[in-house]
N, C-alpha and C positions, 0 to 999 in steps of 0.2 A: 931084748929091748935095747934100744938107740936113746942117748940125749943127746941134745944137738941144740945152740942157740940158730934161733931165726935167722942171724945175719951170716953163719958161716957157709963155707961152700966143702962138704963132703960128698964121699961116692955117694949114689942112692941105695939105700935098702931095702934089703933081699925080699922079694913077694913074702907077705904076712907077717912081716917085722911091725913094732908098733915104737912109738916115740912119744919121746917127752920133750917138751919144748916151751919158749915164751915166745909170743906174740903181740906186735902192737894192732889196734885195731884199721880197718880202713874204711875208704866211705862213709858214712853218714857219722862213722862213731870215732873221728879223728880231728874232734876239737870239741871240748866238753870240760866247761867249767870244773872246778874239786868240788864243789856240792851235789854237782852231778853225778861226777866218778864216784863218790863218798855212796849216794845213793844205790845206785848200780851194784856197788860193789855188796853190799848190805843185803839185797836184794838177791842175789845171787844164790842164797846161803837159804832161802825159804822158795825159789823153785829150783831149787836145786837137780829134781830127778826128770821134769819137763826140759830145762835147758840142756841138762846133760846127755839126751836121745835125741832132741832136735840139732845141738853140737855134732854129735856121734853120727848123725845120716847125712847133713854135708859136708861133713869130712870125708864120708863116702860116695860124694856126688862124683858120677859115671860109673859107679858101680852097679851093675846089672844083677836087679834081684827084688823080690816083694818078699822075701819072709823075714819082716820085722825081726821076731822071738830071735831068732837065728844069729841077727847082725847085733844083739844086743847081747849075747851069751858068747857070742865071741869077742865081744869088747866090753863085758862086764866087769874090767880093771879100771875104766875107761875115766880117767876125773878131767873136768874142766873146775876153774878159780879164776876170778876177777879180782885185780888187786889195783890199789890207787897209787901211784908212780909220779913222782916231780912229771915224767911226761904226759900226764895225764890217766892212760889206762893203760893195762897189760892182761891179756889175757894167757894164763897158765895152765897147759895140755899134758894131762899124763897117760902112758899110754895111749895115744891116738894112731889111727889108720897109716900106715905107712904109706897108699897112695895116695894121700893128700900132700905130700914131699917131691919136688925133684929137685938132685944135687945135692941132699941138705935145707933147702928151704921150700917153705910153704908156697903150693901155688898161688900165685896173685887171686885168682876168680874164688878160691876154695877159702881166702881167705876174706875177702869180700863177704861171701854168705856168713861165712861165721859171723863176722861182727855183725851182718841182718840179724842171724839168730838170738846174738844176744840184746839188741836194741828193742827187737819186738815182744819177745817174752820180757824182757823186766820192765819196760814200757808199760805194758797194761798189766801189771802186775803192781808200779806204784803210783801211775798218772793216772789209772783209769779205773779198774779195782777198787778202791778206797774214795774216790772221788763220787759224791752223791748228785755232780751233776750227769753224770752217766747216767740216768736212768735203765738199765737193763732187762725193768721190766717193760719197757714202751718203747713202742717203733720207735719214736723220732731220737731215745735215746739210744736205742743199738743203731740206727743208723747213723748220728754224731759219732759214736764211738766207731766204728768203720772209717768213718771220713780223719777222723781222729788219728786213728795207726796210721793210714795211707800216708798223710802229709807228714807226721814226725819219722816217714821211710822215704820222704820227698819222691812221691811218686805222683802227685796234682804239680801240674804246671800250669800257668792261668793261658801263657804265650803260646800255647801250642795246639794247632788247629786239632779236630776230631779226627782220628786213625789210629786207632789202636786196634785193634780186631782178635778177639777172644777164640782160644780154636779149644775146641774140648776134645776127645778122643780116648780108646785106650791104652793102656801102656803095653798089654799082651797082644801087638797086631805084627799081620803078615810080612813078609817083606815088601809086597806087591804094594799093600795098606800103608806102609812107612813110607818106600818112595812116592806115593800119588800127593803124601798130604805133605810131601817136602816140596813136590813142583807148586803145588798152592801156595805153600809159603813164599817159593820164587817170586810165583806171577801176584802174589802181594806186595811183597816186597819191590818191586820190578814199579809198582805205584804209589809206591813210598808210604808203606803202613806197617806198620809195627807189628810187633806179637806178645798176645797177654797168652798163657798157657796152665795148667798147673804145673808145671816145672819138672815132672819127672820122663820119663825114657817113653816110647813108641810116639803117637799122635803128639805126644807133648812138647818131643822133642824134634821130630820130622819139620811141623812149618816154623818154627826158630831157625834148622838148620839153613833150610829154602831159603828163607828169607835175606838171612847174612849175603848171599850170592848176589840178589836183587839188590840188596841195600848197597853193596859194594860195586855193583854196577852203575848204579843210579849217583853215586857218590853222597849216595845220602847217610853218612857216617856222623855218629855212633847211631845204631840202631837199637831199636830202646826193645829189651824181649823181658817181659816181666814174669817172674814167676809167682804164683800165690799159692800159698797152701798152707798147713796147721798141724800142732801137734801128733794129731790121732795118726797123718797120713803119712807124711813125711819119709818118715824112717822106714815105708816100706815103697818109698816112689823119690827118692833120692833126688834133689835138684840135680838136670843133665848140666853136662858144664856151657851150654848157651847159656843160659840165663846169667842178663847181668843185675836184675832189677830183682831182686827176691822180698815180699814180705811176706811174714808168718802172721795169719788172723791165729782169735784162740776156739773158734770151733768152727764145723763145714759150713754152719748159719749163714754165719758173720764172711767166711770165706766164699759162699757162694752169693752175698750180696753185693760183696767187692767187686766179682767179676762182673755183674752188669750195672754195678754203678761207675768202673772204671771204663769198660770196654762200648764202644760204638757200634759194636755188630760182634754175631757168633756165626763160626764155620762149628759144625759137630761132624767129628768124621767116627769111624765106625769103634765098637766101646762094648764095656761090658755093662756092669751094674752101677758101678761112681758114672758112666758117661748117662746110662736113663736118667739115675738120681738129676743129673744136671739137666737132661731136657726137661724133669718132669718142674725141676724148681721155674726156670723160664716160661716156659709155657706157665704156669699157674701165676705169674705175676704178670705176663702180657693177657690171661683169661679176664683179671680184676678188670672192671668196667673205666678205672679212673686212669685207668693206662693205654686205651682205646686208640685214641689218636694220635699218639707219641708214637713215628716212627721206630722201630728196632730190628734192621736186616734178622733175619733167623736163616742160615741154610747149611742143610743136611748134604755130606757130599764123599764119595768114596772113589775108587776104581769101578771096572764093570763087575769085576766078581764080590763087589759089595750091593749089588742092586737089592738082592733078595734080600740082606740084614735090612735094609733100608724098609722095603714095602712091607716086612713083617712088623718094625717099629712103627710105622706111618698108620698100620692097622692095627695094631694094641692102643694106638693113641687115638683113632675113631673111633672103637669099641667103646674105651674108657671115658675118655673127656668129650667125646661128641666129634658129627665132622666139621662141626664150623670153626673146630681148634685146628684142624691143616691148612684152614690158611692162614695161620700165620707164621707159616715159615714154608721153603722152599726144597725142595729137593734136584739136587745138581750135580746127575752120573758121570764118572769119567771127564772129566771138563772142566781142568785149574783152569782155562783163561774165564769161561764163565762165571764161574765162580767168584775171582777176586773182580771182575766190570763189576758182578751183581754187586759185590758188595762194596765196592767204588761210590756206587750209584744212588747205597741204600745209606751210605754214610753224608755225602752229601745230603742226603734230606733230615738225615739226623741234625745236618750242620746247620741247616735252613729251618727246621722246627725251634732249636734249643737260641737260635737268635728270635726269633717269631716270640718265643715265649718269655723271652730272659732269662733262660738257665744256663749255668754254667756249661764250658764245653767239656773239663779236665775231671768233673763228678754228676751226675745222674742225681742232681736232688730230687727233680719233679715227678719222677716213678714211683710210684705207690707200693711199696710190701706189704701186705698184712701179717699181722704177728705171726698165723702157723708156718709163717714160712723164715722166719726169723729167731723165735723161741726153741734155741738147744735140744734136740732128739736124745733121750737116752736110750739105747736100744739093749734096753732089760727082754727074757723071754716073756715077763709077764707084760712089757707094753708093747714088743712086738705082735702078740698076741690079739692083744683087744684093739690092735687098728681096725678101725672101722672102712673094708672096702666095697663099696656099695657103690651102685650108680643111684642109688637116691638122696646120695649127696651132689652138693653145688660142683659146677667140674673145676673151680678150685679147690675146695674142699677136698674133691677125691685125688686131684694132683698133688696137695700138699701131704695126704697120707701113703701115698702111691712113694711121693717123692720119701719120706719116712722112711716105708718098708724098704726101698735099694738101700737106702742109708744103712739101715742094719744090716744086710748081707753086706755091703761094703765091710762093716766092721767084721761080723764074723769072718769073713775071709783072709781081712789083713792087718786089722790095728791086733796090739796085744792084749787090751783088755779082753775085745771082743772073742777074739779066739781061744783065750783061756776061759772068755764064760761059756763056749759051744766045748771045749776039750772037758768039764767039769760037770754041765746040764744037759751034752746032746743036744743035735739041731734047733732053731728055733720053729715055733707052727706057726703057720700062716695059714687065715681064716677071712669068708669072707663072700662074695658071690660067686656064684659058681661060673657061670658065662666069665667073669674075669678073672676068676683064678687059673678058669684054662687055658686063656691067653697068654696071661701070666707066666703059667708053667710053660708053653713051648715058646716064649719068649728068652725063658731063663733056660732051657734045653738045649735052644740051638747057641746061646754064650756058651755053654759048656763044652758044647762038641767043636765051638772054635777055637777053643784056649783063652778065651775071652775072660774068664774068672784068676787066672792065677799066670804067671810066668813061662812059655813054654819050657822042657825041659825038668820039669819036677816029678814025682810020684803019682801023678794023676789027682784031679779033684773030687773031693769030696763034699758035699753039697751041707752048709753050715743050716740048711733051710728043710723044712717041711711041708709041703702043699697038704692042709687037713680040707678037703671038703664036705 
C-alpha cells in the first residue's frame, strides 16, 4: 500500500497497488457552507456501507467487469471519511484502487464522480429521508423527490432547449453491437444532442464515446453525457470514464423515472435483462391513457446482425402487452443517420408539445407514472413468485409486472444482495401463463446464448431463474 497526498506528483503504482490519500471535493461539492459540511460530514458515519461501495465502484470507473461480490472482496480494506476543514470538505481514502491515480494524483473525472457519490447519497439521506414533505408513498411525492436530487446534482437547466437523448443498451455487447451505437452517437452528436446513458461499459458507453466526435466537430463544447444510476447497480456497471454528469438515484424506481423525466427521446440498442426491464418500464407509462398525446421518440436500433434480437423483442411485446403497444416506438436496422433525423424530428415535436402545453423543457412533469411503476420492487423469492403474469391483466399492469420480473433477475445476476439470496435459496420461480412464459423463456435463452446476461469472458452463466409451468 502507497500514501500519497492529492497534491504531490510521484511515479504511478504498480497494477493492484491500493492508496491512501486526501482529497478536496469538485463540482457541485466545492462551495458549501460549515453547516453543510458539518452535516455531510455526520451523515457519513450512518450510510456508511452504501457510500462506501458506491465510492469503491467509481473509483473503479473504466474498469471492466460486473461481479460486484468480487470488486468488494478485493477492496474490503477499502475506507472512505468526510471531514470538515477551514477549506470546507475533505474527503479521506484508505485503501483505494490504484487506478483511480496517475502520477501520484487522483484523475480529475474519477474525482468528479466521487464528490457526485458523496453529494447524492447523504443528500437524500438528510434533505429527503427525514423530510415529511417527500411523501414516498405518493406519485407526486417520489416524483418531487426525483426532481429534487436531479437539481441539487444541477442537472435541470431552464436555458437549454430539448436534446438530451437517453440510449439504453447492454453492457455485455458484441464488438460489431459497440461500434454501431458509437456511429449513433456520432450522427447525434453531429446534431448537437447530448447523451443521458446509465453510465457504465458496452451500449452505455459506445454513444457517449460517438458523440464526443460529433460534439467536437460541431464545436458544440462541453458536451453534457449524463450518467444515472443507483446503489444496487453501480458497483457492477462502473461509471465509463465519459461520463461527465453522474447522479446516483437511491433505487431502479426513482432511477428509471429520472431517465424519461430527464430525457427527450430513447434509442434502445440491443440488451439483456436491465435493457427489457427498461423497455418494459417505458412502454407501461406511454400504455397510461393520460400520456397519449404527449409526444416521446421510442426507437429500437442495432447493426444487421441485431435484426433477429430485435423482432424476437418486438414479438414478446405483441404477445404480452398487445399490437397496438408497437406502435409506439420504432424499429431502425443498421442505420445511425436514420436514427438520430428520427430522432431529430421526434424531439422537435417534443419541443412543440411541451411549449403547446407549458411544461417545462429541462423535466417531464406532465407524464403521468402510476405508482406500480414507481413503488420499490423487493425481489424476495417469495415475491418473485406470486407475480401475477397474465394477459388478463390491463397491459400496464402486465408491463409493470413484466417489468418486476427482469428487475429481479437483474438483481440475481449482479447486485450482491441478490446473488447472495440465489447462492443461499437456489434460483428464483417464475410462474405464470403459459403462452407467455414460453415467450418468456426463449426470450431469456437467446440473452444467454449471446452473453447478454453477464461479461464475456467468465465461467459461463448460470441461470439465477426458474421457468415453473
Amino acid at each position: 500500500m502507497r500514501t500519497m497526498d492529492d497534491h504531490t506528483n510521484t511515479p504511478a503504482p504498480a497494477a493492484g497497488a491500493k492508496i491512501s490519500t486526501r482529497v478536496y471535493p469538485a463540482g457541485t461539492l466545492n462551495m458549501l457552507s460549515r453547516e453543510e459540511v458539518a452535516r455531510l460530514s455526520d451523515a457519513t458515519e450512518e450510510v456508511g456501507e452504501v457510500l462506501r461501495q458506491c465510492a469503491l465502484a467509481v473509483l473503479n470507473s473504466g474498469e471492466q467487469g460486473d461481479d460486484a461480490e468480487s470488486m468488494l472482496r478485493a477492496y474490503e480494506d477499502f475506507r472512505i471519511q468526510v471531514h470538515q476543514v477551514n477549506r470546507g470538505m475533505r474527503i479521506d481514502l484508505e485503501n483505494a484502487p490504484a487506478c483511480a491515480f496517475v502520477d501520484g494524483k487522483m484523475i480529475r473525472g474519477i474525482r468528479e464522480l466521487l464528490s457526485a457519490v458523496v453529494r447524492d447519497i447523504v443528500y437524500f439521506h438528510t434533505e429527503i429521508g427525514p423530510n415529511p414533505y417527500f411523501d414516498l408513498a405518493e406519485p407526486e411525492g417520489i416524483t418531487n423527490t426525483v426532481f429534487e436530487i436531479l437539481r441539487n446534482a444541477r442537472l435541470l437547466d431552464a436555458q437549454r432547449e430539448p436534446n438530451l437523448v437517453v440510449c439504453w443498451g447492454g453492457h455485455s455487447i458484441s464488438g460489431e453491437e459497440y461500434d454501431y451505437t458509437k456511429e449513433v452517437g456520432y450522427q447525434l452528436g453531429l446534431r448537437g444532442r447530448d447523451i443521458c446513458t446509465g453510465c457504465g461499459p458496452g451500449a452505455m458507453k459506445g454513444p457517449m464515446k460517438g458523440a464526443t466526435i460529433g460534439h467536437a466537430k460541431q464545436r458544440t463544447l462541453p458536451g453534457h453525457y449524463v450518467g444515472v444510476s443507483e446503489p444496487g447497480i453501480i458497483a457492477a456497471e462502473s461509471p465509463n470514464p465519459i461520463v461527465n454528469e453522474l447522479v446516483i438515484l437511491p433505487d431502479i424506481e426513482k432511477r428509471l423515472e429520472a431517465f424519461v423525466r430527464l430525457g427527450h427521446g430513447v434509442v434502445v440498442f440491443p440488451g439483456g435483462v436491465g435493457t427489457a426491464e427498461e423497455i418494459l418500464f417505458i412502454l407501461g407509462v406511454l400504455l397510461n391513457p393520460a400520456n397519449r398525446e404527449a409526444p416521446f421518440p421510442l426507437i429500437f436500433s442495432g447493426p444487421e446482425s441485431a435484426r433477429e434480437y430485435f423482432d424476437e423483442i418486438d414479438r414478446f411485446i405483441g404477445l404480452t402487452l398487445g399490437e397496438a403497444t408497437r406502435q409506439l416506438y420504432r424499429v431502425i436496422i443498421a442505420d445511425p443517420v436514420a436514427v438520430a433525423r428520427e430522432m431529430t424530428r421526434g424531439i422537435d415535436l417534443v419541443r412543440d408539445w411541451r411549449v403547446h402545453v407549458n411544461d417545462a423543457f429541462y423535466y417531464n412533469w406532465l407524464l403521468e407514472i402510476q405508482p406500480e411503476f414507481q413503488q420499490p420492487f423487493e425481489p424476495t423469492h417469495e415475491a418473485m413468485a406470486t407475480l401475477d403474469i397474465s394477459r388478463d391483466l390491463k397491459p400496464h399492469e402486465l408491463a409493470a409486472n413484466l417489468r418486476r420480473l427482469f428487475s429481479g433477475i437483474v438483481a440475481g445476476n449482479v447486485k450482491p444482495q441478490g446473488v447472495r439470496a440465489i447462492r443461499e435459496r437456489g434460483p428464483f420461480e417464475i410462474r405464470g401463463e403459459s403462452d407467455v412464459l414460453e415467450a418468456l423463456d426463449q426470450l431469456l435463452r437467446r440473452f444467454v446464448a449471446q452473453n447478454r446476461m453477464k461479461l464475456p469472458g467468465g465461467a459461463g452463466y448460470t441461470p439465477c431463474y426458474r421457468i415453473v409451468s
